[in-house]
N, C-alpha and C positions, 0 to 999 in steps of 0.2 A: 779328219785328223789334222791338228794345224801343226804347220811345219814352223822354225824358229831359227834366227841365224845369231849367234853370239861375237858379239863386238868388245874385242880386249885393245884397248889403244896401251900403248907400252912406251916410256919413253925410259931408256934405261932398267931394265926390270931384270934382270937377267936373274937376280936372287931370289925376287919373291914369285917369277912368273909361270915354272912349273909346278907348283903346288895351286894354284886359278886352276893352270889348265888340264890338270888332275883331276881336280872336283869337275869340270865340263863333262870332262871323259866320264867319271863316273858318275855321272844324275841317273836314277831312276828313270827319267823321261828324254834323255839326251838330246841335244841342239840338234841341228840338222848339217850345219855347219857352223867352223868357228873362223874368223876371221882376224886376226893379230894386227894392229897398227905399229908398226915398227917403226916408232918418231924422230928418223934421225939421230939413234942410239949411238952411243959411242961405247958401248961395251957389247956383249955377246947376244943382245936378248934376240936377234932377228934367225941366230943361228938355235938359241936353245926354243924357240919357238917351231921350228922348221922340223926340228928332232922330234915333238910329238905332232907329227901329222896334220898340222892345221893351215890354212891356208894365211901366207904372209904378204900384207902389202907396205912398200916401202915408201912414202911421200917424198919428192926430191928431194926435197929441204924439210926444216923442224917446221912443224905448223901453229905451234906456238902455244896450243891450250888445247885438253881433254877434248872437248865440244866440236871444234876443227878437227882432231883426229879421228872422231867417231864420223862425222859427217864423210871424211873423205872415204872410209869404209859401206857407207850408206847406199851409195849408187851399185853393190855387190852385193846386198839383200835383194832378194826375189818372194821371200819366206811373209807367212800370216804378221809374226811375231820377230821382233827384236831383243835380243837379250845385250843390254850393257852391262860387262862386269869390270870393275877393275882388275888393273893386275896385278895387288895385291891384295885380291880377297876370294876366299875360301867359302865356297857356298855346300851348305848340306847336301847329302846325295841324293834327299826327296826337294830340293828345291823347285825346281821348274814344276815337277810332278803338283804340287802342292798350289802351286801359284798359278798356273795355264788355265785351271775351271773357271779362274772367274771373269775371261775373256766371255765365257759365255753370253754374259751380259754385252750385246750390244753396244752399249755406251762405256762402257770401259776401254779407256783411250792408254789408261798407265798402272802397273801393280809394284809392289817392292815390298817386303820381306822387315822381318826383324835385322836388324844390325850389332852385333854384337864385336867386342873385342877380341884377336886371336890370341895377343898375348898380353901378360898382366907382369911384368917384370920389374918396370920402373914405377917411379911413383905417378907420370904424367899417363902412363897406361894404366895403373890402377885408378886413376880418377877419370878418365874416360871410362873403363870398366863400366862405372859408377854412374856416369851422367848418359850411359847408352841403356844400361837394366830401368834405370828410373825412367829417363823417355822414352822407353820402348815398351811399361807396361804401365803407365801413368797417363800421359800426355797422348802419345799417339790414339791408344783405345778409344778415346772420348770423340778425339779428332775420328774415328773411322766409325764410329757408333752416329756421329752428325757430319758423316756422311760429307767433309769436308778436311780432307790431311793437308798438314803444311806442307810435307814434301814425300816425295817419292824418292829415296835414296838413290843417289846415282852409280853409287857403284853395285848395287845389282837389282836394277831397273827394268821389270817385258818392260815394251812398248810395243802398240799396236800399230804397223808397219804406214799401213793405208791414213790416219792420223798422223804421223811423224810427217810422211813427204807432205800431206798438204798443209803442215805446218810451215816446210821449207826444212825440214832438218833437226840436229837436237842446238836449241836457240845459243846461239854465237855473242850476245847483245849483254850479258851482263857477266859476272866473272864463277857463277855457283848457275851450271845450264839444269841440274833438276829443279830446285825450286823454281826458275823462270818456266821451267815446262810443265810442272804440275798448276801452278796456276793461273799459268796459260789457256791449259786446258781445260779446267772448270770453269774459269770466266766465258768458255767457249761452251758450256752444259756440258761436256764430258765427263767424264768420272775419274779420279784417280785412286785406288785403294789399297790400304793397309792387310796385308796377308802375314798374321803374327806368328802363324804356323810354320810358314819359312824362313829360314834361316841365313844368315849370311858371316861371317869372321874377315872381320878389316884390318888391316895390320894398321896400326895406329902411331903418332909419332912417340918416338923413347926419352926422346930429351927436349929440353927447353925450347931451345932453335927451332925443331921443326915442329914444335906443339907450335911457338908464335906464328909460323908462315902459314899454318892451316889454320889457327884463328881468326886471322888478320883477314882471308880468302871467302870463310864462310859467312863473318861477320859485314865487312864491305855488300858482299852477294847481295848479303839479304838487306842491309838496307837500298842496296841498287833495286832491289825487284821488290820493294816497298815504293820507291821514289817511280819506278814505272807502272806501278799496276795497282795501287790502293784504291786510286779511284775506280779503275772497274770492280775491283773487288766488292766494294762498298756497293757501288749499284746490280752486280749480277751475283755475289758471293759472300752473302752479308756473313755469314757465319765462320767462313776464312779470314775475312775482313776484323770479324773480334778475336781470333786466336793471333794474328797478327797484331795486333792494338794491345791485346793482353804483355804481345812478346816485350814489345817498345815500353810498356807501363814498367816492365820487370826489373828491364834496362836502367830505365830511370830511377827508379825508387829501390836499386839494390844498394846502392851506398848508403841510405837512411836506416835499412833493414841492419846493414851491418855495423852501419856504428850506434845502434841502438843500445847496446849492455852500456856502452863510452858514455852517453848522452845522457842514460838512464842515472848511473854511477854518479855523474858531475852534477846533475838540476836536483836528486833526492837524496844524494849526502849515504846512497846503501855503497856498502865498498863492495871494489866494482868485482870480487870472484862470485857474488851474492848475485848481482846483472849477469854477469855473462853465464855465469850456471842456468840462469830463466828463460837466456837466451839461446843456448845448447840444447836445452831439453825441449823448448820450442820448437828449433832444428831438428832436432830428432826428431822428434814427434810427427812433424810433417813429412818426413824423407825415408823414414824406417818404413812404415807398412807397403809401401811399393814395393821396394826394394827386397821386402819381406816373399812378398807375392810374388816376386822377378826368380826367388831363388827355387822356391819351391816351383813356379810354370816349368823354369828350364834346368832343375833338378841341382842345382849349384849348391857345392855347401853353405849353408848359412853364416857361419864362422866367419870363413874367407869374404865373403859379400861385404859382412860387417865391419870388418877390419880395414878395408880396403875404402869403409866413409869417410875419414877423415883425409885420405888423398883426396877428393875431390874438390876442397878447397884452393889446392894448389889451383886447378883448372879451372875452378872455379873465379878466381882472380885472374889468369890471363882472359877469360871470356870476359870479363867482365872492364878490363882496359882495351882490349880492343874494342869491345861491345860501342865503347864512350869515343874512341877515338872512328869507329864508321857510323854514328850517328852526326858529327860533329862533321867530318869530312863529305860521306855520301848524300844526307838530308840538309845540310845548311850551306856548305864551301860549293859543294857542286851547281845545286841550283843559282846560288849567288854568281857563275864563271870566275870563284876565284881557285878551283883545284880543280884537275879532272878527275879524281877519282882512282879505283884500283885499277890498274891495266894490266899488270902482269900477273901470270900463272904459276906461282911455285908451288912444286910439292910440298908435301908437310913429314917429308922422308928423306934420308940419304939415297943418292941413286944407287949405291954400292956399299960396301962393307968398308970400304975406303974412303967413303964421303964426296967423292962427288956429286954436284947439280948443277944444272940448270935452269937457267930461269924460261918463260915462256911468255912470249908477249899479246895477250889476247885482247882485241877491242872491247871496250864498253861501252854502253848507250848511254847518250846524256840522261834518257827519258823524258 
């Protein structure tokens, strides 16, 4: 029977952090222990942690990024398995249950779950909605069908305990530590895999503000752990190596994609609601049958799913200015020593109801 210690790093959480550690308490297969990183809060979470039974450790000082928190928890796992969950996410009660088989495997170093949205309220959560159903039953499947995912979500991530330490930890070096650790560990033959079965609800961000800082955080990430690791990927991981290549292609050629109806309208004289209607149904075309297949896997009404497509444009255009501004910074300024790059860690939330945050200063690797 493999035992599991669950790692919640919290910095400020006091709102969203007993409904985490609710769903701990009730998995099917429950942790063995949970461990709270209490980061130097400035509001209540180390006491509303303490209230449900879990064990709290307090670092002197803020440590500055997610990956630091977990780490300092690290050396108080004993257990087979790892569980990182954030602390604002909501995992099904067959989580663990669901996802611990396929440790079976030997070479399975990392697992993670579908990611879904908890709440759909504003329009920058209904378009996340949108861009988590479509990549979680689109993109990732393929990715786990060849046996090569881009990332293993980090806020509810096992990891195999024996693999993390001889890693040295969960990686400090770039500013998004799951992608640096999933293919880490493929470049190393391990395995890391997609368990669609599992579920996980992230609270996502509500308004503009903290949609850009989670942007700006995961976008940066990945071009950093593109900028260190393409070339092994290329030589030990060729098939992560084209989901990645594909990403960057995406990147590049989305501005042509979209002013395409514009382009179309101005060199062949058709007025442009003729273009952009060929260009919509285009859209549709491509985005509807996932999306289709997302509602019916996890039972969602279809209606609501649908309704909820044209928010994704909004997100879709901040991913897509950051997207240009960390290819631009990460892949050309950095190499060049004329920027260093993303260094600090902000949430892509209020610490409170009242707006509080913090920022978080975490190292980056040149590469």
């Amino acid at each position: 029977m493999r035992t599991i210690t669950a790692i919640v790093p919290a910095h400020n959480e006091e709102e969203g952090l007993p409904a985490t550690l609710e769903s701990l308490a009730r998995q099917t297969v429950p942790p063995d222990r949970v461990l709270v990183v209490d980061d130097a809060s400035t509001d209540r979470t180390g006491e509303v942690a303490a209230s449900h039974g879990v064990t709290v450790l307090r670092p002197p000082r803020n440590l500055g990024s997610k990956a630091k928190a977990q780490n300092y928890a690290l050396p108080h796992c004993t257990t087979d398995l790892v569980l990182a969950v954030d602390a604002d996410t909501v995992l099904a009660p067959d989580y663990l249950e669901t996802v611990l088989p396929v440790f079976d495997d030997p070479t399975v170093s990392v697992a993670a779950g579908t990611v879904r949205t908890r709440h759909t309220r504003t329009v920058w959560e209904r378009g996340r909605s949108t861009e988590y159903l479509f990549g979680f039953h689109w993109h990732r499947p393929i990715q786990a069908r060849a046996n090569s995912p881009m990332v293993c979500s980090g806020c509810c991530s096992v990891f195999r305990r024996d693999d993390l330490m001889s890693f040295g930890g969960f990686p400090e070096r770039t500013i998004v530590e799951d992608m640096d650790y999933t293919w880490s560990q493929q470049i190393a033959g391990r395995r890391a895999v997609y368990v669609s079965d599992a579920v996980a609800l992230a609270a996502d961000p509500e308004d503009l503000t903290y949609l850009r800082k989670q942007v700006w955080r995961w976008m940066a990430g990945f071009c950093q752990n593109v900028r260190l690791h393409l070339g092994s990927l290329i030589r030990h991981k060729p098939l992560l190596a084209l989901w990645v290549h594909l990403a960057l292609l995406e990147i590049i050629t989305a501005p042509l994609w979209w002013a395409t109806p514009f382009v179309t309208a101005a060199t062949t004289g058709q007025p442009l609601a003729v273009t952009f209607a060929w260009w919509a149904g285009a859209e549709l075309l491509l985005t509807a049958p996932p999306l289709i297949y997302a509602a019916h896997r996890r039972k969602l009404p279809l209606a609501g799913v649908l309704l909820n497509l044209p928010c994704v444009y909004a997100t879709k255009t901040v991913n897509l200015v950051y997207a240009w501004k960390a290819l631009l910074i990460e892949l050309v300024l950095v190499p060049l020593h004329l920027a260093r790059g993303l260094t600090v860690y902000e949430k892509g939330r209020a610490d409170t109801p009242r707006g509080r945050t913090t920022a978080r200063t975490a190292p980056v690797g040149a590469g």
